[in-house]
mmJSON file of the N, C-alpha and C atoms, coordinates in Angstrom:
{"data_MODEL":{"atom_site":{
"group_PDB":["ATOM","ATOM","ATOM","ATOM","ATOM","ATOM","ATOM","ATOM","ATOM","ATOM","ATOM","ATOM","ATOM","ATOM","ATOM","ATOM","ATOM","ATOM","ATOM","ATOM","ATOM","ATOM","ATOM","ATOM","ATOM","ATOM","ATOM","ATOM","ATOM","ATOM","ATOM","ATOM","ATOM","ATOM","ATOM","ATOM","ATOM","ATOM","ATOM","ATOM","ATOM","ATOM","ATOM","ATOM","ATOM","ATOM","ATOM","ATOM","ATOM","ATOM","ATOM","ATOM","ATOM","ATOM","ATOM","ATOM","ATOM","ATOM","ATOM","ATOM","ATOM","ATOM","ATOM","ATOM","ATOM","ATOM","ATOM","ATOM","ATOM","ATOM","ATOM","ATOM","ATOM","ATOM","ATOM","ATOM","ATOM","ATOM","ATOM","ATOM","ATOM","ATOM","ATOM","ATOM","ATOM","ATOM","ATOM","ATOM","ATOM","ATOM","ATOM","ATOM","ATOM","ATOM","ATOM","ATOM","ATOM","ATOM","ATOM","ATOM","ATOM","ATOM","ATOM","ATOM","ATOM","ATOM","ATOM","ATOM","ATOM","ATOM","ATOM","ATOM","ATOM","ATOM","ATOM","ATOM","ATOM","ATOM","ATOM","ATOM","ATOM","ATOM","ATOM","ATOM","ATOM","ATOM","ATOM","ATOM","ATOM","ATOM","ATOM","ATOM","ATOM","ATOM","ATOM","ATOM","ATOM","ATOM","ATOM","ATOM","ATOM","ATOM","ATOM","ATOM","ATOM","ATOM","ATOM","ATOM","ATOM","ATOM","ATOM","ATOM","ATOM","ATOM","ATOM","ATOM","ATOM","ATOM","ATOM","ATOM","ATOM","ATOM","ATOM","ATOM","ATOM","ATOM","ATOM","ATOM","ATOM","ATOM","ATOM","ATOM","ATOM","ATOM","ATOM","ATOM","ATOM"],
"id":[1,2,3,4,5,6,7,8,9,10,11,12,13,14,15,16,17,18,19,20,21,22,23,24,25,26,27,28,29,30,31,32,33,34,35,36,37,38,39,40,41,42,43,44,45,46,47,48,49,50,51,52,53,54,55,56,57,58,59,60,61,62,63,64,65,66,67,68,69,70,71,72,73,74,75,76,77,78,79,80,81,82,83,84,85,86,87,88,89,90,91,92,93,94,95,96,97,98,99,100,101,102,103,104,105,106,107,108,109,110,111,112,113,114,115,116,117,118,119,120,121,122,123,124,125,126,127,128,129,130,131,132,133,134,135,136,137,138,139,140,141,142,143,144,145,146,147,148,149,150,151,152,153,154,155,156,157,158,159,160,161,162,163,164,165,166,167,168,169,170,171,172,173,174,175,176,177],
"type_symbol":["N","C","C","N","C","C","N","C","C","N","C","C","N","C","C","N","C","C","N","C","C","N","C","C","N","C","C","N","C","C","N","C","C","N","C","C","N","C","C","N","C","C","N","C","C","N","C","C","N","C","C","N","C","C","N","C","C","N","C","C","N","C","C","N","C","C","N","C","C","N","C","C","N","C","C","N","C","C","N","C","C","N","C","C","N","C","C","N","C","C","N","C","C","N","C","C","N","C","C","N","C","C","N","C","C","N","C","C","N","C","C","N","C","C","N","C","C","N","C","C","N","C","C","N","C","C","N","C","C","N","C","C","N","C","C","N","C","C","N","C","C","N","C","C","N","C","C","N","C","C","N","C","C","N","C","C","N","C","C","N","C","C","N","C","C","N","C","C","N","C","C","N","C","C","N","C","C"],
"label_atom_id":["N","CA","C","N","CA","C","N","CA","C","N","CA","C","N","CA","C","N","CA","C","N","CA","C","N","CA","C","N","CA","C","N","CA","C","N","CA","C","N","CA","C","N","CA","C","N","CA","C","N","CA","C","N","CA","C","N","CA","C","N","CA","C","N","CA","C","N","CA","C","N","CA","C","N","CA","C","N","CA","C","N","CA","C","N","CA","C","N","CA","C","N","CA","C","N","CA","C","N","CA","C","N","CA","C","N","CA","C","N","CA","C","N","CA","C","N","CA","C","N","CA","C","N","CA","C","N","CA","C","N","CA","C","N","CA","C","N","CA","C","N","CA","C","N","CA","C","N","CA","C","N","CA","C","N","CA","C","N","CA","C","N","CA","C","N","CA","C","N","CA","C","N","CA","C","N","CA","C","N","CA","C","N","CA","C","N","CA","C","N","CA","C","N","CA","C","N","CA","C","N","CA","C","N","CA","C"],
"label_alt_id":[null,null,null,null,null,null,null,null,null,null,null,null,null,null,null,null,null,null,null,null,null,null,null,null,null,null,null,null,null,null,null,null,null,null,null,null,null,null,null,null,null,null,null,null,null,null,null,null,null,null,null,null,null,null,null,null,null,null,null,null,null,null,null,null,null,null,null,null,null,null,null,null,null,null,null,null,null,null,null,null,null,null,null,null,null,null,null,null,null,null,null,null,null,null,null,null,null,null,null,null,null,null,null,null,null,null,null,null,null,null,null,null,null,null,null,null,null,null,null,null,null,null,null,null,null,null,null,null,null,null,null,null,null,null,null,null,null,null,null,null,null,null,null,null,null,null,null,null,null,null,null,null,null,null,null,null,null,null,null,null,null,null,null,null,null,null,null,null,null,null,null,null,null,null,null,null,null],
"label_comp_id":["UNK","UNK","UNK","UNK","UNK","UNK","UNK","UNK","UNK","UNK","UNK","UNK","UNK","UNK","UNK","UNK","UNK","UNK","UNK","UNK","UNK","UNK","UNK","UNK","UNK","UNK","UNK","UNK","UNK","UNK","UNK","UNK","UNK","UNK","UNK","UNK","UNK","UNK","UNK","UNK","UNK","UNK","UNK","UNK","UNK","UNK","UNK","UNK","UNK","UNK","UNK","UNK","UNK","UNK","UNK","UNK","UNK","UNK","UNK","UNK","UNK","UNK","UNK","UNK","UNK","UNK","UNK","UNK","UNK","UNK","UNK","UNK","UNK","UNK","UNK","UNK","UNK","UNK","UNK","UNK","UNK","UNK","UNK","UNK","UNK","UNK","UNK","UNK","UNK","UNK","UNK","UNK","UNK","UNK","UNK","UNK","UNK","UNK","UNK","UNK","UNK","UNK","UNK","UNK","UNK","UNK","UNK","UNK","UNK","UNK","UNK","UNK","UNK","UNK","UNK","UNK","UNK","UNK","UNK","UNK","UNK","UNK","UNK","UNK","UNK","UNK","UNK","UNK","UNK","UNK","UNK","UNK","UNK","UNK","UNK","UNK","UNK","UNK","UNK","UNK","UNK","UNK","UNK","UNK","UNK","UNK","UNK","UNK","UNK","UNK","UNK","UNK","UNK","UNK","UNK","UNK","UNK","UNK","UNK","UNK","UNK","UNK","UNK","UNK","UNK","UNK","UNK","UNK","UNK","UNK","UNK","UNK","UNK","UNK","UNK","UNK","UNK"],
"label_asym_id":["A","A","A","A","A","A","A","A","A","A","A","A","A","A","A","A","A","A","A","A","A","A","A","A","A","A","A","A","A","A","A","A","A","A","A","A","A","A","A","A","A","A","A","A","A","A","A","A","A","A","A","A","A","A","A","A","A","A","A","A","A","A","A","A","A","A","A","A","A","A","A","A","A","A","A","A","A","A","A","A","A","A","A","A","A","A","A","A","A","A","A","A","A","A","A","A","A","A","A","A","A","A","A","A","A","A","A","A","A","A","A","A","A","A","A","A","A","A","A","A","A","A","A","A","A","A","A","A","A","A","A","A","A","A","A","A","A","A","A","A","A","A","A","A","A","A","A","A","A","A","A","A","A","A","A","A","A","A","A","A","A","A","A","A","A","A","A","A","A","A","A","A","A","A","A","A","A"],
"label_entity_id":["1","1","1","1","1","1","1","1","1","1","1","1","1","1","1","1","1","1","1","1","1","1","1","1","1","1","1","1","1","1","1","1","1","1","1","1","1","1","1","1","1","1","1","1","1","1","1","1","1","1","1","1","1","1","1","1","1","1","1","1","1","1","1","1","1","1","1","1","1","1","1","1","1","1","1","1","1","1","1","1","1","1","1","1","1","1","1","1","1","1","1","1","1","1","1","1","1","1","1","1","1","1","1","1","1","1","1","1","1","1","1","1","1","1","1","1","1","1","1","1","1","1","1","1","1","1","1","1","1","1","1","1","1","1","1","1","1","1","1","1","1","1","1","1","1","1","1","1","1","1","1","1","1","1","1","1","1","1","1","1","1","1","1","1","1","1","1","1","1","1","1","1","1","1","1","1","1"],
"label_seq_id":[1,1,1,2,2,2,3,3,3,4,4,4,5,5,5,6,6,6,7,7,7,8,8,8,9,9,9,10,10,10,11,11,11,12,12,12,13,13,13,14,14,14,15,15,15,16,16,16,17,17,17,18,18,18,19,19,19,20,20,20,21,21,21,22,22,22,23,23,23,24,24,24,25,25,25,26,26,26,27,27,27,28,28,28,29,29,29,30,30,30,31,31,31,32,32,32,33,33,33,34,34,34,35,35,35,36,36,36,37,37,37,38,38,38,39,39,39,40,40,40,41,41,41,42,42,42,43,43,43,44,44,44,45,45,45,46,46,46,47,47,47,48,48,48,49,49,49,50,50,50,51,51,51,52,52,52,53,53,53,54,54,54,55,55,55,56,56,56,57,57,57,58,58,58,59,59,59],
"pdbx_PDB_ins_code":[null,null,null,null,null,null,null,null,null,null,null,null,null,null,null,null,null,null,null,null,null,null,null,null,null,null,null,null,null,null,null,null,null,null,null,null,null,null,null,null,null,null,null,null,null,null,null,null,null,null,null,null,null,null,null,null,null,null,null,null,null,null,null,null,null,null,null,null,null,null,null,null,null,null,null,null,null,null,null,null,null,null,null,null,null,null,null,null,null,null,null,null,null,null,null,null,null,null,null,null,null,null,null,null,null,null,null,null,null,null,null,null,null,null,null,null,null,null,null,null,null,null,null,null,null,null,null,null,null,null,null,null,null,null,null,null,null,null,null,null,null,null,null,null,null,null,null,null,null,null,null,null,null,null,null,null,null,null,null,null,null,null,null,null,null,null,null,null,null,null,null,null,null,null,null,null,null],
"Cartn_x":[-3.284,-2.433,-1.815,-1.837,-1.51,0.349,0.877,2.378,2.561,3.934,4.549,5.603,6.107,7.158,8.1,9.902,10.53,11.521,11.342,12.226,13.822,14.896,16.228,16.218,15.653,16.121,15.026,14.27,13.05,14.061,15.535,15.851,16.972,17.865,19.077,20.025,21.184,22.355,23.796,24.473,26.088,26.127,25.57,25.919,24.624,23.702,22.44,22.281,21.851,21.137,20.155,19.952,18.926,17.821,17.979,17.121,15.682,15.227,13.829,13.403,12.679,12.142,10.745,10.333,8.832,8.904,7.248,6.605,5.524,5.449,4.263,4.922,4.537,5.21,5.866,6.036,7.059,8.167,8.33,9.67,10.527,9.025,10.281,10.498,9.964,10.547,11.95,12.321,13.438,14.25,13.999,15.159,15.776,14.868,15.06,16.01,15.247,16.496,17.742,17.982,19.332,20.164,19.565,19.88,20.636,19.865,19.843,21.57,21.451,22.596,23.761,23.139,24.508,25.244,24.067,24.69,25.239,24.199,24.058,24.356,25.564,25.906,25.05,23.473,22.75,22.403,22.174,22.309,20.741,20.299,19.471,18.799,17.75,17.052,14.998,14.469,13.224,12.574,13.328,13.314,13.421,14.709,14.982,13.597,13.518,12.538,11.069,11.06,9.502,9.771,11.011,10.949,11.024,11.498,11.351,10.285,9.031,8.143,7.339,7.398,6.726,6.784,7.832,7.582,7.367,6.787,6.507,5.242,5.188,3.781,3.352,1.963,1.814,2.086,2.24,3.02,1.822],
"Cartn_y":[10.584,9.507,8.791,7.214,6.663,6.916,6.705,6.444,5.403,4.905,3.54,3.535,2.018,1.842,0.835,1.09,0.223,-0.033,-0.861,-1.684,-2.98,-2.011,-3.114,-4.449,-4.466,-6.29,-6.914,-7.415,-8.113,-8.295,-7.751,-8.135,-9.114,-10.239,-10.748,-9.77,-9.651,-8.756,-9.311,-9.239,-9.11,-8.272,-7.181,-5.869,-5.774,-6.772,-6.789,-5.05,-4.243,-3.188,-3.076,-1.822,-1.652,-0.253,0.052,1.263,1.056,1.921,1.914,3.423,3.403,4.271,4.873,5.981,6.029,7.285,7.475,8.561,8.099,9.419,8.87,7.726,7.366,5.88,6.717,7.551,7.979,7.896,8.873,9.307,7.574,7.263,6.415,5.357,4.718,4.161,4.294,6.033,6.914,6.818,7.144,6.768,5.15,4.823,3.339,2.245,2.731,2.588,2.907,4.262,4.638,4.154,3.66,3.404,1.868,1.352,-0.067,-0.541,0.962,1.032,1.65,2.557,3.21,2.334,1.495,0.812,-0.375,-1.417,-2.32,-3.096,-2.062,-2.485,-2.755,-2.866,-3.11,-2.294,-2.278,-2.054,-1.339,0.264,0.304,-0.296,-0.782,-1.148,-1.101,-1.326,-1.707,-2.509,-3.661,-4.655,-4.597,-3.529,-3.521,-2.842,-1.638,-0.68,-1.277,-2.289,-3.159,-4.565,-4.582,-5.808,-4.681,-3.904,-2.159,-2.274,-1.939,-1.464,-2.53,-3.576,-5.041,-4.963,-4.637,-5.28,-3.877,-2.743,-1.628,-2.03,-1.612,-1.84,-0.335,-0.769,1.131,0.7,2.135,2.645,2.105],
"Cartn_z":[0.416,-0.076,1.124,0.924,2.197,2.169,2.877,3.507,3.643,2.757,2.602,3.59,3.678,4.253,3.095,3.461,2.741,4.072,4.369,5.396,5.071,4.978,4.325,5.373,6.335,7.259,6.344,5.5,4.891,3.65,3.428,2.343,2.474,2.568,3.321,2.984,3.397,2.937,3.862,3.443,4.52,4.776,4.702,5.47,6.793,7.383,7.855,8.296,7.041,7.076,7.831,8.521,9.579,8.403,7.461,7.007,6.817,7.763,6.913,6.537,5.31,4.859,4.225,4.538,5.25,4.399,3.568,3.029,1.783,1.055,-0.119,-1.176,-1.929,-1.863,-3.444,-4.365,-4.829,-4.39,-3.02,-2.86,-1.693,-1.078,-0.732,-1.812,-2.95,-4.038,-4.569,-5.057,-5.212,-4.414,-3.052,-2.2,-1.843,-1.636,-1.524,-2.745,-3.971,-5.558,-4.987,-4.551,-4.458,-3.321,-2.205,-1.485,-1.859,-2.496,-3.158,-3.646,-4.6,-5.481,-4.727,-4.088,-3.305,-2.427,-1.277,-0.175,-0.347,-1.233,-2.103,-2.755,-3.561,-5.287,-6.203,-5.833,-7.275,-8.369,-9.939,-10.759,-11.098,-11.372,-11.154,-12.44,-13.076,-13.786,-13.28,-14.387,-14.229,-13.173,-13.549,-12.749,-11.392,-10.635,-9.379,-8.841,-9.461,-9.247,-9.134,-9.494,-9.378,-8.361,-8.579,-6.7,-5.32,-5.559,-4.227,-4.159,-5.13,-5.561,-5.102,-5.104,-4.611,-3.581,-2.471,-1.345,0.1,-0.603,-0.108,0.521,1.798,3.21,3.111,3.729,4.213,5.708,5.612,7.457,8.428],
"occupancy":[1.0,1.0,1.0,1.0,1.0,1.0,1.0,1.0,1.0,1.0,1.0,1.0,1.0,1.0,1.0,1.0,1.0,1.0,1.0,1.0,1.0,1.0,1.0,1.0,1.0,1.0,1.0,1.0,1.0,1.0,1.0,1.0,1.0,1.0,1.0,1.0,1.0,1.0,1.0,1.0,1.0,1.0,1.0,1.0,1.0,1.0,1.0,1.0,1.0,1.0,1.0,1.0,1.0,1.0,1.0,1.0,1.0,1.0,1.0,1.0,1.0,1.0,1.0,1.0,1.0,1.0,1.0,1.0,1.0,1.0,1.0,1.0,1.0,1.0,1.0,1.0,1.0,1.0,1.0,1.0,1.0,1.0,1.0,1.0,1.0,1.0,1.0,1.0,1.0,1.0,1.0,1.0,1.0,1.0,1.0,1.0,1.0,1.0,1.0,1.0,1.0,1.0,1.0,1.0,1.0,1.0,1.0,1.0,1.0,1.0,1.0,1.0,1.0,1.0,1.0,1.0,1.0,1.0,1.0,1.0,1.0,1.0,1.0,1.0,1.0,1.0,1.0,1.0,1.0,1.0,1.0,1.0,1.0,1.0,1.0,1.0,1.0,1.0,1.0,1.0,1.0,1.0,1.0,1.0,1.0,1.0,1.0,1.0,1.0,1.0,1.0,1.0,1.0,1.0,1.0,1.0,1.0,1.0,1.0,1.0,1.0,1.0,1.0,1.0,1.0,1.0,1.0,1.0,1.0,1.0,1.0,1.0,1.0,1.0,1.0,1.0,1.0],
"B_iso_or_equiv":[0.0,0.0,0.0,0.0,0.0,0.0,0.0,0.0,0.0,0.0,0.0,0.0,0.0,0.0,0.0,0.0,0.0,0.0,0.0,0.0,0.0,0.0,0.0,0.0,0.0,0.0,0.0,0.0,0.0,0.0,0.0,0.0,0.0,0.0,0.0,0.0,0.0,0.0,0.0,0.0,0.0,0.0,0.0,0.0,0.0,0.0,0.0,0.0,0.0,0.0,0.0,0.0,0.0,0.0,0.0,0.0,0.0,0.0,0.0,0.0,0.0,0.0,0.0,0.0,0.0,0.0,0.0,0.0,0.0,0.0,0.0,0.0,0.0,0.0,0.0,0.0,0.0,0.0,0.0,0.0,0.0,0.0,0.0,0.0,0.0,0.0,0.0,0.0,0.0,0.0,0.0,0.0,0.0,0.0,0.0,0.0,0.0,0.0,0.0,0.0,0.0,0.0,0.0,0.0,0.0,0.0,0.0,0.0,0.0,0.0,0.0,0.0,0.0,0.0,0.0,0.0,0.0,0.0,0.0,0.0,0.0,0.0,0.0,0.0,0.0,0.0,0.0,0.0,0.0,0.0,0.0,0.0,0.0,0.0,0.0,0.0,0.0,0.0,0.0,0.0,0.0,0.0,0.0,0.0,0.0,0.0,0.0,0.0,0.0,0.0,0.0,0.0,0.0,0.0,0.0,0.0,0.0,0.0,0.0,0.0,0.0,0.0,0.0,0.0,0.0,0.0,0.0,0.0,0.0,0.0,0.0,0.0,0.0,0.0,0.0,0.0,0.0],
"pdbx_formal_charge":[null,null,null,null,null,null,null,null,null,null,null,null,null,null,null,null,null,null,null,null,null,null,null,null,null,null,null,null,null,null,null,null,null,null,null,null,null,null,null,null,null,null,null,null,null,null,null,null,null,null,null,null,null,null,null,null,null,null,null,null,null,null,null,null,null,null,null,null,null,null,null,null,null,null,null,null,null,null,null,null,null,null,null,null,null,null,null,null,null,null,null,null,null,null,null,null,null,null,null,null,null,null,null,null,null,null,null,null,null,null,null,null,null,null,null,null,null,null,null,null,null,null,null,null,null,null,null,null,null,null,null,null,null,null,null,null,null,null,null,null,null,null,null,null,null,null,null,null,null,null,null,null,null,null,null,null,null,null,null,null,null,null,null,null,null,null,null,null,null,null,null,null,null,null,null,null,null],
"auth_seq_id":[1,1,1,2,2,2,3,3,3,4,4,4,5,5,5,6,6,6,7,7,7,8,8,8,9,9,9,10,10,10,11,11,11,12,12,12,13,13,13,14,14,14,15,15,15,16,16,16,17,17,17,18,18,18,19,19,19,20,20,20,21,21,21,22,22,22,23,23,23,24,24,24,25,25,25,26,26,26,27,27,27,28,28,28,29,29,29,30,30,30,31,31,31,32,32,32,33,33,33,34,34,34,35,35,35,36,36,36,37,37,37,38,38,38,39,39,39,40,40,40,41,41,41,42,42,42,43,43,43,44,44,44,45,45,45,46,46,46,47,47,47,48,48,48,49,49,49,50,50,50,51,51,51,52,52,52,53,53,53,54,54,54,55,55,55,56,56,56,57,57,57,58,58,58,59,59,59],
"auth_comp_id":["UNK","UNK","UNK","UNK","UNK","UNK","UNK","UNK","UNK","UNK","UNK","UNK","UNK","UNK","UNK","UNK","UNK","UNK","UNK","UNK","UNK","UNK","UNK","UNK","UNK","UNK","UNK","UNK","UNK","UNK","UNK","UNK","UNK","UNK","UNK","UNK","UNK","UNK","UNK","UNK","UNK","UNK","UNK","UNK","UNK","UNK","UNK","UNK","UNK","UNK","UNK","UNK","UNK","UNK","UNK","UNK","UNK","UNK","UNK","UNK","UNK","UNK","UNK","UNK","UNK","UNK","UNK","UNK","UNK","UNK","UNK","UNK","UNK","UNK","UNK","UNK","UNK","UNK","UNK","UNK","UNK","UNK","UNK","UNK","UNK","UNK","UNK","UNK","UNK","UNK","UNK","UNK","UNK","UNK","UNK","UNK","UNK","UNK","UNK","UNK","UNK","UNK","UNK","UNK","UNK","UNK","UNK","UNK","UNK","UNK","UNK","UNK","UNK","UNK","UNK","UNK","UNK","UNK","UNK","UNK","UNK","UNK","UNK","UNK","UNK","UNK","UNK","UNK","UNK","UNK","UNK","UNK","UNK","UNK","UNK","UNK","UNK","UNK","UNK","UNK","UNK","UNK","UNK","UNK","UNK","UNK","UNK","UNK","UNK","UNK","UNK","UNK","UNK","UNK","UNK","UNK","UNK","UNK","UNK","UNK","UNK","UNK","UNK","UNK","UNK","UNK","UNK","UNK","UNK","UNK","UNK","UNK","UNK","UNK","UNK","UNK","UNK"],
"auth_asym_id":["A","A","A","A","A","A","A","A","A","A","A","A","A","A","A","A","A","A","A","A","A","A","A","A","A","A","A","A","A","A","A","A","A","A","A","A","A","A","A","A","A","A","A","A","A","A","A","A","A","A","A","A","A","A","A","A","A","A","A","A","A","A","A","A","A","A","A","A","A","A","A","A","A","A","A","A","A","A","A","A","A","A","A","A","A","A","A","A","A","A","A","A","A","A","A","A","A","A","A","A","A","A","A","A","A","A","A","A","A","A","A","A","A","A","A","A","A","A","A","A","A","A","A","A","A","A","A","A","A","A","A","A","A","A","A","A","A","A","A","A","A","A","A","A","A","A","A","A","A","A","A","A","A","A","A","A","A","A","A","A","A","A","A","A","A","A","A","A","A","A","A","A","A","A","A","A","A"],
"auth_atom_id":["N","CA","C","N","CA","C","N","CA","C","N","CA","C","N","CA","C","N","CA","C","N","CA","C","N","CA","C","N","CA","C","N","CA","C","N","CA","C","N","CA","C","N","CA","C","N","CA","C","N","CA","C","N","CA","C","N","CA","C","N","CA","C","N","CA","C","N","CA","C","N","CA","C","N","CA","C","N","CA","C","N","CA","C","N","CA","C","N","CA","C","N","CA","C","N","CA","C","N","CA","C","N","CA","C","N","CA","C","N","CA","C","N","CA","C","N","CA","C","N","CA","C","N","CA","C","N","CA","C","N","CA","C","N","CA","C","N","CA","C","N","CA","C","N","CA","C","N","CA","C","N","CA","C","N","CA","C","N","CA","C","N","CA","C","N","CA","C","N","CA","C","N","CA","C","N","CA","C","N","CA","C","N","CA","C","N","CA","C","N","CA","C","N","CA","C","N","CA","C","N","CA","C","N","CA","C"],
"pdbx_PDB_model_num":[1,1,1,1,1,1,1,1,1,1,1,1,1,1,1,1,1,1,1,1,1,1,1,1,1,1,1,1,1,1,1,1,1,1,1,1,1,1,1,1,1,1,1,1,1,1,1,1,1,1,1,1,1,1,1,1,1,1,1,1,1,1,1,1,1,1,1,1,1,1,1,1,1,1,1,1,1,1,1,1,1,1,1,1,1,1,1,1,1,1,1,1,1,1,1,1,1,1,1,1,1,1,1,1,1,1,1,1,1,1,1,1,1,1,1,1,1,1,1,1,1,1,1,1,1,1,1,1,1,1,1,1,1,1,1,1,1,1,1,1,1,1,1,1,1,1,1,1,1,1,1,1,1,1,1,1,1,1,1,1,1,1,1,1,1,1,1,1,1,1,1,1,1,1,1,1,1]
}}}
């Protein structure tokens, strides 16, 4: 299974987040949601979980 990446600077923010996050593309999906919501403020839904999910690279 290939290895994704989720990289927070590709997203704008006021907080210009530096995270990136790297593995089978489950877990960084999961982390990346939470990260979303934790760091974020966003609301988790379907929706969020499939724009994450959109803009995941492999490593």
């Amino acid at each position: 299974m290939s290895r994704k990446v989720a990289d927070c600077r590709k997203f704008p923010s006021e907080k210009n987040c530096t995270l990136t996050i790297s593995g089978e593309e489950s877990e960084v999906l999961s982390v990346a949601v939470q990260h979303a919501i934790d760091a974020h403020g966003h609301k988790d839904s379907p929706e969020l979980r499939e724009q994450i999910k959109g803009t995941l690279e492999d490593e």
